[in-house]
ROSE-794795 format. One record per residue (C-alpha): residue number from 1; residue in one letter; chain; x, y, z. Coordinates in steps of 0.1 Angstrom, whole numbers, padded with zeros to 4 digits. Layout:
<pts>
+------+------+-------+-------+-------+-------+
| resi | resn | chain |     x |     y |     z |
+------+------+-------+-------+-------+-------+
|  NUM |    A |     A |     X |     Y |     Z |
...
+------+------+-------+-------+-------+-------+
</pts>
This chain:
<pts>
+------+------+-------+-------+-------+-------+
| resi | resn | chain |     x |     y |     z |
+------+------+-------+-------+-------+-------+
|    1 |    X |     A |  1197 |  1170 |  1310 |
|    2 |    X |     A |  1182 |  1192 |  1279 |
|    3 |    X |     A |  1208 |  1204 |  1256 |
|    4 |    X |     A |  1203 |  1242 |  1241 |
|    5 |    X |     A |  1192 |  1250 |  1210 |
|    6 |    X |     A |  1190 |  1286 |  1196 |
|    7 |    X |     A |  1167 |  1295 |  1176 |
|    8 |    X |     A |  1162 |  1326 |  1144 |
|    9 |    X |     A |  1130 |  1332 |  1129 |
|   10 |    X |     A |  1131 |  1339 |  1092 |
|   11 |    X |     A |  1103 |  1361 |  1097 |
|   12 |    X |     A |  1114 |  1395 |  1099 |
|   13 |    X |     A |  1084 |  1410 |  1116 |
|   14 |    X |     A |  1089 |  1391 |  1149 |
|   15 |    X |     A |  1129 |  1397 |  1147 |
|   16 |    X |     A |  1131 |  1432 |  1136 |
|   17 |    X |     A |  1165 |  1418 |  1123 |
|   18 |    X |     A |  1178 |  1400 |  1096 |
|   19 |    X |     A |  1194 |  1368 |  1088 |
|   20 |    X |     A |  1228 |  1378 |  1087 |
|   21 |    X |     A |  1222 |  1402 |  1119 |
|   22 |    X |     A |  1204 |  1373 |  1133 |
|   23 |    X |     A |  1231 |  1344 |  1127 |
|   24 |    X |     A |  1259 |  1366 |  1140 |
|   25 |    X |     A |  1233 |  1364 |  1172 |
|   26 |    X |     A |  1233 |  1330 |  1178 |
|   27 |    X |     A |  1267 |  1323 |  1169 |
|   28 |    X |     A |  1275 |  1343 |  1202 |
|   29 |    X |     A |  1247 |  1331 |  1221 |
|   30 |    X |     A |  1251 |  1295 |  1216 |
|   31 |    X |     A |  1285 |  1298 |  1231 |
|   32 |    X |     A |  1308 |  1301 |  1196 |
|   33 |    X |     A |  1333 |  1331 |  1210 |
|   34 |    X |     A |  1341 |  1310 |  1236 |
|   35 |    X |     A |  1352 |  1275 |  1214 |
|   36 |    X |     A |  1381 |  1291 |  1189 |
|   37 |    X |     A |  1411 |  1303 |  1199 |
|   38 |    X |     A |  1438 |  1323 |  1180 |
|   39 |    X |     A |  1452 |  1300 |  1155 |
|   40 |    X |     A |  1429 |  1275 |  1153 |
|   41 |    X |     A |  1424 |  1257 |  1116 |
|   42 |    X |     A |  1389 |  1259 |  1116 |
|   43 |    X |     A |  1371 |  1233 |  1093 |
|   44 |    X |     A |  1336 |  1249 |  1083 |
|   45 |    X |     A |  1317 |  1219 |  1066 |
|   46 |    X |     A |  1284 |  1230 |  1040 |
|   47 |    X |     A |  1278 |  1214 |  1008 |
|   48 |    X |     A |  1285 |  1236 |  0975 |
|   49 |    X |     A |  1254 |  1220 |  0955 |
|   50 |    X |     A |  1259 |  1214 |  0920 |
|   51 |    X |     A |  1256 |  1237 |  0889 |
|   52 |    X |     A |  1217 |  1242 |  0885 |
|   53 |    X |     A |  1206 |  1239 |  0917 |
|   54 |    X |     A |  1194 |  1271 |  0933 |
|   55 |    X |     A |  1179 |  1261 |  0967 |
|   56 |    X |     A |  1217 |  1262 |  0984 |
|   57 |    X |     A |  1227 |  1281 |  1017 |
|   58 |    X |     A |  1233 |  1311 |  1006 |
|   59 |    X |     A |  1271 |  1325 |  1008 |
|   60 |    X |     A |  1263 |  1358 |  1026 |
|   61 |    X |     A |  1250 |  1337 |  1055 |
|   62 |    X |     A |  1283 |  1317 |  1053 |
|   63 |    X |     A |  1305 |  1350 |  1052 |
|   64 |    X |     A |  1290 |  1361 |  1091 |
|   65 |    X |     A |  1300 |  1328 |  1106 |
|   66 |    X |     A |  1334 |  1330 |  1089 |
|   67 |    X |     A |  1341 |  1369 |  1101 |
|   68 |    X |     A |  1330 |  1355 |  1134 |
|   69 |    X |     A |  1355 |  1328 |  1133 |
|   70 |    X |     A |  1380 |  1354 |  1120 |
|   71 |    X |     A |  1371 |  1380 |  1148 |
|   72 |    X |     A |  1384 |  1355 |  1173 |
|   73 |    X |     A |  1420 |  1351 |  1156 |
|   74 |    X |     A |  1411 |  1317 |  1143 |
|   75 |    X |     A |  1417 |  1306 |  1105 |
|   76 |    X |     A |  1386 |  1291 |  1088 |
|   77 |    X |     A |  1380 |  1276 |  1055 |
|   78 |    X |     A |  1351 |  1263 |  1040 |
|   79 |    X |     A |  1354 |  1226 |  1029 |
|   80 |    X |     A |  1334 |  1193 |  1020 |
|   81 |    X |     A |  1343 |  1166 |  1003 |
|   82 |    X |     A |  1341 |  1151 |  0972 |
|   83 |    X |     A |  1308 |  1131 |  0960 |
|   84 |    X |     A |  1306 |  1094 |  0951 |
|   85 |    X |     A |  1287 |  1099 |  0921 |
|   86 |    X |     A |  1302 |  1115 |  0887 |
|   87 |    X |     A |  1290 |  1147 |  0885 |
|   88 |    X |     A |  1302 |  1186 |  0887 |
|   89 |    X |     A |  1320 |  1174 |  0930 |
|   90 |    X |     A |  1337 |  1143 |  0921 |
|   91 |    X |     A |  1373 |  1153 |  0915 |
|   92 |    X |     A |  1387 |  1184 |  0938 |
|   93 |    X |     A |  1391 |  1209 |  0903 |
|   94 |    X |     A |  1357 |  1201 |  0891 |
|   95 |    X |     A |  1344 |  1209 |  0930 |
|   96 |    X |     A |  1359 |  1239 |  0935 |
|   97 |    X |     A |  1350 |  1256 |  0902 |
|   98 |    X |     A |  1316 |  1239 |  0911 |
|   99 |    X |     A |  1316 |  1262 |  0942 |
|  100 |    X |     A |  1329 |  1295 |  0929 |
|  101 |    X |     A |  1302 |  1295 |  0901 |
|  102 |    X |     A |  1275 |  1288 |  0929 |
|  103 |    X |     A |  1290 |  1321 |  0947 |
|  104 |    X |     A |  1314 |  1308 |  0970 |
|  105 |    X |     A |  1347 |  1327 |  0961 |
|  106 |    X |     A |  1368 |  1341 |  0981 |
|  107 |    X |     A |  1355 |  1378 |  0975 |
|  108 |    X |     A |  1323 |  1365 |  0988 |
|  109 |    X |     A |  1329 |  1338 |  1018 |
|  110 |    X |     A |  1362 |  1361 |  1024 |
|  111 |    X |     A |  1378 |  1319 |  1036 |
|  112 |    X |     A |  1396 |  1298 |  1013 |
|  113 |    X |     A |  1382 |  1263 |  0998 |
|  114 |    X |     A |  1398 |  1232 |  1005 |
|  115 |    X |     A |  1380 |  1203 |  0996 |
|  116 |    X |     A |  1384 |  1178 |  1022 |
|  117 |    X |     A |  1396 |  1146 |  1009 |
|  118 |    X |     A |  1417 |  1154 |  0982 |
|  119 |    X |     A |  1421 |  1162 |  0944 |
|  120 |    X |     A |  1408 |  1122 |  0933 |
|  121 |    X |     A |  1390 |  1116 |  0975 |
|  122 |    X |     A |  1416 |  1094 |  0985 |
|  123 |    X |     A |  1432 |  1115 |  1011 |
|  124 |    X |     A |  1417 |  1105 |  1042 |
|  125 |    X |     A |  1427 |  1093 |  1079 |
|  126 |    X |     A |  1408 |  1062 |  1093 |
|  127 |    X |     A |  1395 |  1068 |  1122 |
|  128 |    X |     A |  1383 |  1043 |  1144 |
|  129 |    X |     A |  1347 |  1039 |  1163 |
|  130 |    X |     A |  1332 |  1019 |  1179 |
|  131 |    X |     A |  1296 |  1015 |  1161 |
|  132 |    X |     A |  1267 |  0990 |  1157 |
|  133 |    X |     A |  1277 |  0989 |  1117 |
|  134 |    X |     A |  1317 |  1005 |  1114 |
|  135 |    X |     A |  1345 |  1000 |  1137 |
|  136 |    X |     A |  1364 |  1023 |  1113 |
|  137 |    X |     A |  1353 |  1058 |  1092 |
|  138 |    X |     A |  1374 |  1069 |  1067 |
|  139 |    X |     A |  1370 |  1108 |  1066 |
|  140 |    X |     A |  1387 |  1131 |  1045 |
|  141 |    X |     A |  1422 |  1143 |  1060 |
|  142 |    X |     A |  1419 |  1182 |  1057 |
|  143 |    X |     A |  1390 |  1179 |  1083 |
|  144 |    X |     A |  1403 |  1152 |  1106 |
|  145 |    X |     A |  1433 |  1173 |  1108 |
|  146 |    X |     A |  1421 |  1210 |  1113 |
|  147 |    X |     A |  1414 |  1221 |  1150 |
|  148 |    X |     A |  1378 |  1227 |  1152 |
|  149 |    X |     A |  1352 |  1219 |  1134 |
|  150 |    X |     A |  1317 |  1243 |  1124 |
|  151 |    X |     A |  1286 |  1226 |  1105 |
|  152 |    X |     A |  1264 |  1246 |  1084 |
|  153 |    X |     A |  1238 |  1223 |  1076 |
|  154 |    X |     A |  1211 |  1231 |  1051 |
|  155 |    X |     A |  1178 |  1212 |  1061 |
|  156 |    X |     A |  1154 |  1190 |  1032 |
|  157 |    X |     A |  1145 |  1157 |  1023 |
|  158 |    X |     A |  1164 |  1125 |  1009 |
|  159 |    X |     A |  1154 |  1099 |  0994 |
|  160 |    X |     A |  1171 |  1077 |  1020 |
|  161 |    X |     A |  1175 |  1085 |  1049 |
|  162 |    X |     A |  1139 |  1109 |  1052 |
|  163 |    X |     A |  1153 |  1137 |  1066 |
|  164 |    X |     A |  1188 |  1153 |  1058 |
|  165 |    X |     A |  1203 |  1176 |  1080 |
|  166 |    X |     A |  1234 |  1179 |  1107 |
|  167 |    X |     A |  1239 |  1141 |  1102 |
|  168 |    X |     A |  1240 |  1139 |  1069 |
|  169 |    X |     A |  1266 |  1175 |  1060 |
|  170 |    X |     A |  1289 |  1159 |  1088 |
|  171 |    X |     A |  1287 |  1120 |  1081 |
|  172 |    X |     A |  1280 |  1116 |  1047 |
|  173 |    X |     A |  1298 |  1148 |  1036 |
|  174 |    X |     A |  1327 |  1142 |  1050 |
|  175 |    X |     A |  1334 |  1107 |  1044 |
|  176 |    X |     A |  1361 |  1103 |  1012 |
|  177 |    X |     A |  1344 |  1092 |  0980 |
|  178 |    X |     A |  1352 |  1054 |  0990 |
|  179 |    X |     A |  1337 |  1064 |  1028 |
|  180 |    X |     A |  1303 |  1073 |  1011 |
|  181 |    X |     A |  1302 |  1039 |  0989 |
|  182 |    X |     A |  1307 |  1018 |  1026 |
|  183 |    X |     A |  1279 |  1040 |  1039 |
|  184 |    X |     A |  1252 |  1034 |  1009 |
|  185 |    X |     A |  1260 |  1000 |  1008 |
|  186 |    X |     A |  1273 |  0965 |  1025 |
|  187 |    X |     A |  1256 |  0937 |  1014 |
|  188 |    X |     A |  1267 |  0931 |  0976 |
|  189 |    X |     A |  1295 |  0932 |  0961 |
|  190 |    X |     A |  1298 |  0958 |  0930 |
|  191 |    X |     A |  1296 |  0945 |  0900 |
|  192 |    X |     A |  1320 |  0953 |  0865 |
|  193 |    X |     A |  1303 |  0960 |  0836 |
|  194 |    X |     A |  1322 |  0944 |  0810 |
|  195 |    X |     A |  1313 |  0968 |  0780 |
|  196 |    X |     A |  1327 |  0999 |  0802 |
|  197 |    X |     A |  1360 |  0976 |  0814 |
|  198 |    X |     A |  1388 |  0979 |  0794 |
|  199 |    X |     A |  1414 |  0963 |  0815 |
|  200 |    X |     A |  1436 |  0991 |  0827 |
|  201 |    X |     A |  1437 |  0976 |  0862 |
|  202 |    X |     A |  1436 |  1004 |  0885 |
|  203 |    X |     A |  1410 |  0989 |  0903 |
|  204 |    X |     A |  1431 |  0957 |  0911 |
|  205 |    X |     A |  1462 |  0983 |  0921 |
|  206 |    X |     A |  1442 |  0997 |  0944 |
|  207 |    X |     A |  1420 |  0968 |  0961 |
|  208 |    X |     A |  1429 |  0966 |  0999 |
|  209 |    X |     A |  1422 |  0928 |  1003 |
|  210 |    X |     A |  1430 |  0915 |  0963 |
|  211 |    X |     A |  1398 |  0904 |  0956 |
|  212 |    X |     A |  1402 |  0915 |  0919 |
|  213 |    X |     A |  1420 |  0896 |  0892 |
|  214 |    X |     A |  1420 |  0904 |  0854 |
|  215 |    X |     A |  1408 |  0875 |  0835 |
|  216 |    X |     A |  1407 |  0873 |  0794 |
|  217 |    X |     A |  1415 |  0913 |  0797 |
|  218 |    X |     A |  1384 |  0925 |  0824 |
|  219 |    X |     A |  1383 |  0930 |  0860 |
|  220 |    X |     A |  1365 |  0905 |  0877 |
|  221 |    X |     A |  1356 |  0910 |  0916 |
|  222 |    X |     A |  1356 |  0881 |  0942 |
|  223 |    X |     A |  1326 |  0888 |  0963 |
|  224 |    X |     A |  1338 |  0866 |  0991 |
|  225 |    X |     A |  1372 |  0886 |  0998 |
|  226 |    X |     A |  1356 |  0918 |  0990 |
|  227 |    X |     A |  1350 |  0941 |  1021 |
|  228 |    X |     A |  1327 |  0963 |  1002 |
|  229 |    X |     A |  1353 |  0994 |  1008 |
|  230 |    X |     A |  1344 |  1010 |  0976 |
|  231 |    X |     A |  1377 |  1018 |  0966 |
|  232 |    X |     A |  1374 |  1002 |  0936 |
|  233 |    X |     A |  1341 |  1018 |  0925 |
|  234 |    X |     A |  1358 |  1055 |  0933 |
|  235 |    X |     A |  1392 |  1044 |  0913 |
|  236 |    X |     A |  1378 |  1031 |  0879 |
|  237 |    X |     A |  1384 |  1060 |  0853 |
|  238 |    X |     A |  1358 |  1045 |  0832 |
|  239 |    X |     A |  1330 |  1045 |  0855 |
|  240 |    X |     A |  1327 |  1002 |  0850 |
|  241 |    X |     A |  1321 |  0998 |  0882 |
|  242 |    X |     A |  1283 |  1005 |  0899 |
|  243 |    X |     A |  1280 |  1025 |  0926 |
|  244 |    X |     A |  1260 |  1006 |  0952 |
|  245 |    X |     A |  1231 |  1024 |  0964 |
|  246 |    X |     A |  1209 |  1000 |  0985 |
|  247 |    X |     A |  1204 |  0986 |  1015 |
|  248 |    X |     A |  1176 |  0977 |  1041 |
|  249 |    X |     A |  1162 |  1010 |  1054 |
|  250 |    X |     A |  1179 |  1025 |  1086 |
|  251 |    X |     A |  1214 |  1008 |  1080 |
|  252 |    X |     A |  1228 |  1039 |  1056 |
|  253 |    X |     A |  1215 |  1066 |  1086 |
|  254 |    X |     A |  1230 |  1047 |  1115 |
|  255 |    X |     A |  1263 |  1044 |  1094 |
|  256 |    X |     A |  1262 |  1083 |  1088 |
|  257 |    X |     A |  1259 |  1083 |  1123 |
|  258 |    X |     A |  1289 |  1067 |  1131 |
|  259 |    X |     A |  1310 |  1086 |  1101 |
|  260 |    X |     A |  1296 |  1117 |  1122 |
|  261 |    X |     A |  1312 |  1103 |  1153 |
|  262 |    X |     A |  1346 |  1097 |  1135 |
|  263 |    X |     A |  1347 |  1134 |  1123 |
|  264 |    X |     A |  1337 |  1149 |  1156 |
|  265 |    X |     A |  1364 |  1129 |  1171 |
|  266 |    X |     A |  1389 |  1149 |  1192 |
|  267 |    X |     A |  1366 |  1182 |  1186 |
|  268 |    X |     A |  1336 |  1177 |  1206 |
|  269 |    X |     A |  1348 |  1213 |  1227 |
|  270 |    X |     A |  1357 |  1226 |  1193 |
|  271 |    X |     A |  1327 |  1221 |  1173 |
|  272 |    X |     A |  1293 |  1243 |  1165 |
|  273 |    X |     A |  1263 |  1233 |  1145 |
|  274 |    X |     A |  1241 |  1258 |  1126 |
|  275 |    X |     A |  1210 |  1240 |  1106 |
|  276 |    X |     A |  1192 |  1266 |  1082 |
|  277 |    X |     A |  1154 |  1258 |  1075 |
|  278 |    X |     A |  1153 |  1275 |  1048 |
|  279 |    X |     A |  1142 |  1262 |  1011 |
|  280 |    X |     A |  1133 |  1230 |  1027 |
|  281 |    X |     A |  1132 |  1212 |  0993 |
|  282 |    X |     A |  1120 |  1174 |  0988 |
|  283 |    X |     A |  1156 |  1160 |  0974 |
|  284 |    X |     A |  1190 |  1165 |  0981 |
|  285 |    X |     A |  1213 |  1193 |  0969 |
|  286 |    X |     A |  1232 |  1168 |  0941 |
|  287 |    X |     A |  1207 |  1174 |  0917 |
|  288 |    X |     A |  1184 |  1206 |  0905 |
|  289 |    X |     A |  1161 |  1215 |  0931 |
|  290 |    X |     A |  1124 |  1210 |  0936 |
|  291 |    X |     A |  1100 |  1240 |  0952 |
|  292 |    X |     A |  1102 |  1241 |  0991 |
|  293 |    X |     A |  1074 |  1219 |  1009 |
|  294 |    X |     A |  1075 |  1242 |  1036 |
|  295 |    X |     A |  1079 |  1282 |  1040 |
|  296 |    X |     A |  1109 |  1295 |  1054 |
|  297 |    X |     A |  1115 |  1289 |  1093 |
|  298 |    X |     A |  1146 |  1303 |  1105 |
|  299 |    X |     A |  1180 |  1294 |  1116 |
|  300 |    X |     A |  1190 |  1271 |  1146 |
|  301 |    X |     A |  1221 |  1267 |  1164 |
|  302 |    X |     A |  1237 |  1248 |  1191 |
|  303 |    X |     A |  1269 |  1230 |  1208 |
|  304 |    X |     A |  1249 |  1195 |  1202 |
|  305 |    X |     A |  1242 |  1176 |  1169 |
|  306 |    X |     A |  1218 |  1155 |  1183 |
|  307 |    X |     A |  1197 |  1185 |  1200 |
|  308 |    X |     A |  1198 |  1203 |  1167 |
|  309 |    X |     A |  1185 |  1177 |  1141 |
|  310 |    X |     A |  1160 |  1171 |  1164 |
|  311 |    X |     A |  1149 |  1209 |  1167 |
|  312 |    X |     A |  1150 |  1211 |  1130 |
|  313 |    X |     A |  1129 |  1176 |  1128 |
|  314 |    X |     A |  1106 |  1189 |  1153 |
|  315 |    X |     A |  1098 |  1225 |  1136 |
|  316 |    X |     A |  1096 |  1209 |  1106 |
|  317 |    X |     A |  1069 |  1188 |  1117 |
|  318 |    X |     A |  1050 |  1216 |  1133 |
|  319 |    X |     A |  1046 |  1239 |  1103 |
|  320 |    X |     A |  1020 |  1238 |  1073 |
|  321 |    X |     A |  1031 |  1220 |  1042 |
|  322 |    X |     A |  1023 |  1242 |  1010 |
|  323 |    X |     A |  0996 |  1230 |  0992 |
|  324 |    X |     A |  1011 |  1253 |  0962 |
|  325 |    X |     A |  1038 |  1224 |  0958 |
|  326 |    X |     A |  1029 |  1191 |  0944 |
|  327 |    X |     A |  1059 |  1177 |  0973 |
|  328 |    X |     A |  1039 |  1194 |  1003 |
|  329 |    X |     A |  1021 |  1173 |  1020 |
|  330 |    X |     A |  1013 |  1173 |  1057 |
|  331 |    X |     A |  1002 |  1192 |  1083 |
|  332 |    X |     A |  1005 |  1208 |  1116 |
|  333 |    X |     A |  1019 |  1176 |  1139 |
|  334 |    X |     A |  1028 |  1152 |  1105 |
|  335 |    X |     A |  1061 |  1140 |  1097 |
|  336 |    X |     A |  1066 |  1159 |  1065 |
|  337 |    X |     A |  1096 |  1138 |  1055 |
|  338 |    X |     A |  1076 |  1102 |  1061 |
|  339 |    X |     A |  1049 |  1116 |  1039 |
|  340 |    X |     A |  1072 |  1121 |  1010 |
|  341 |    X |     A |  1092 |  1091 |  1018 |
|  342 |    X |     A |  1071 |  1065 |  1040 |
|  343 |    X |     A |  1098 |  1039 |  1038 |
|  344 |    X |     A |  1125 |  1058 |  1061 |
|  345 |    X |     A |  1117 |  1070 |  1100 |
|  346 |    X |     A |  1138 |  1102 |  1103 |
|  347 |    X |     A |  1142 |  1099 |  1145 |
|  348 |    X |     A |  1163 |  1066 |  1143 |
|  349 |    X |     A |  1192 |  1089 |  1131 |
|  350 |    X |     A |  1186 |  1111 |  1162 |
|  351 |    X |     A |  1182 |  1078 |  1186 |
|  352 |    X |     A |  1213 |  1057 |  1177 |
|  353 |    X |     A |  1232 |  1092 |  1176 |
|  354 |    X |     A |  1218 |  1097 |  1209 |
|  355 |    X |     A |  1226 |  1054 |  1219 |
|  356 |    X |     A |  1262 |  1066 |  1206 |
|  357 |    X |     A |  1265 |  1089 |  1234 |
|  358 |    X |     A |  1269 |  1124 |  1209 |
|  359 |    X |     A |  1241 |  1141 |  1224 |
|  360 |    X |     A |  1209 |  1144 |  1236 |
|  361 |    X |     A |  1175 |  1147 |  1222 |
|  362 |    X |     A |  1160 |  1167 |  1248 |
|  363 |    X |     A |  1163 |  1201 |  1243 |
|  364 |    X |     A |  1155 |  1239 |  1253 |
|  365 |    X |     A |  1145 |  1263 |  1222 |
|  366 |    X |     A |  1158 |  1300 |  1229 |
|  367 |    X |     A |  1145 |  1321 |  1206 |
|  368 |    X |     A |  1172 |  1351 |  1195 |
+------+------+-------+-------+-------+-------+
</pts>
């Protein structure tokens, strides 16, 4: 059975309405003043971006699906969680001044910020799964415990996983900082850099299984006890232990998948996806941000995560890539995201979340 998926055009000509108008219009019609009651802690997950970057959702469009939230005597905040990387999201202080100066202040969004896994990303609840890859996702606590759960998902490319969208905001963002090292990587152990080490031992404090010892004043990691948890990577103030990236293609988006799973646990009648084709850019929102590769689409929303990234896949691949952008390549009917990165496939995040039993991939397309 096809799953509905509600649809905005960003073209005002056809709408006769705008975005905000327009978003306040498919929160209603894809069923949202029917899924939050009075009272309910209402977790809604977006990322904040980092200083620099300008191709971010924009808060006005957050502030509509918060008074919505609000109109039906539910409490929302806006939340994500801190980043694996060291950058301007790694610590909760540094995130939330992070997202003020990006717009999102309370005289703005009109919600609070709380960022989901804590002031260092160790406050989590493991939840367990039962996945091809995970049989546990560690995801931060202020989500796992709030009542319902609202993704604004900001559509572009990635580096690895092809196309990032609803997956990637849920599962990746709201893994803890030592949830997003298991996802990017399994199959080596990290590695100390001796110059950086300087013996403090935090990292053997806080190893689940001892697999680190101190020898002649420097850490030094037993690959065969380690379980690859990443706590150690996350815990090291002096950054002397490598964040893992690789892996062997697919493995990081089916392991989103499953932290996506883990988060939607216990909410799956309390949860709403928006996806927002809108500055489609090449990379991620970590870093500055590239020119779109595609003009503005619209906004898409829905009660099912699988329906939705594959909507915003799908209308993706339909439009014109701008030849004005050195990223934009592709035409009417190409995969936009396997021309920029031909390594990953996109749809396999769609059909394991689909094997997983979240959703569907078959779906209607209203337009609002």
């Amino acid at each position: 059975m096809a799953s509905e998926v509600f649809f905005a055009s960003a073209e005002i000509s056809r709408t006769r309405k705008d975005l905000l108008a327009q978003t306040r219009k498919l929160f209603d019609e894809a069923g949202g003043k029917d899924l939050f009651a009075k009272g309910d802690l209402t977790a809604i997950k977006l990322s904040f971006s980092e200083v620099g970057n300008t191709a971010y959702l924009r808060p006005p469009l957050v502030r509509e699906v918060v008074r919505k939230v609000k109109a039906r005597g539910a409490k929302p905040f806006l939340t994500d969680a801190n980043t694996l990387y060291a950058g301007g999201r790694a610590n909760a202080v540094d995130h939330l001044e992070t997202a003020i100066l990006n717009g999102f202040s309370y005289a703005v969004v009109e919600a609070p910020l709380i960022i989901a896994d804590g002031l260092r990303g160790k406050s989590y609840v493991s939840v367990p799964i039962d996945g091809k890859r995970l049989k546990a996702a560690r995801i931060g606590a202020e989500v796992a415990h709030a009542d319902a759960l609202i993704s604004l998902a900001h559509a572009h490319g990635h580096l690895a996983t092809g196309m990032a969208a609803t997956f990637k905001n849920i599962g990746m963002g709201l893994g803890c900082r030592a949830g997003k090292q298991e996802m990017h990587s399994q199959k080596d152990p990290p590695k100390v850099d001796p110059e950086k080490c300087e013996g403090d031992a935090v990292c053997v404090r806080y190893c689940p299984v001892n697999a680190i010892r101190m020898s002649k004043g420097k850490a030094v990691i037993d690959g065969r006890k380690c379980i690859r948890c990443g706590e150690c990577t996350v815990t090291c103030p002096r950054r002397a232990i490598s964040i893992r990236w690789g892996d062997e293609p697919g493995a990081l988006q089916e392991r989103i998948v499953e932290y996506t799973a883990a988060a939607l646990k216990g909410k799956k009648d309390k949860s709403l996806f928006f996806a927002y084709l809108l500055d489609v850019t090449p990379g991620c929102l970590c870093g500055v941000s590239d020119p779109p590769i595609i003009q503005d689409i619209g906004v898409l929303c829905s009660r099912d995560p699988v329906a939705i990234e594959q909507a915003t896949f799908d209308l993706v691949r339909q439009g014109q890539g701008l030849a004005s952008c050195d990223w934009g390549k592709g035409g009417p009917g190409e995969d936009k995201f396997r021309a920029l990165y031909p390594e990953h496939d996109s749809e396999l995040t769609m059909r394991y979340a689909e094997e997983m039993g979240l959703g569907t991939r078959k779906y209607t397309l209203t337009e609002v």
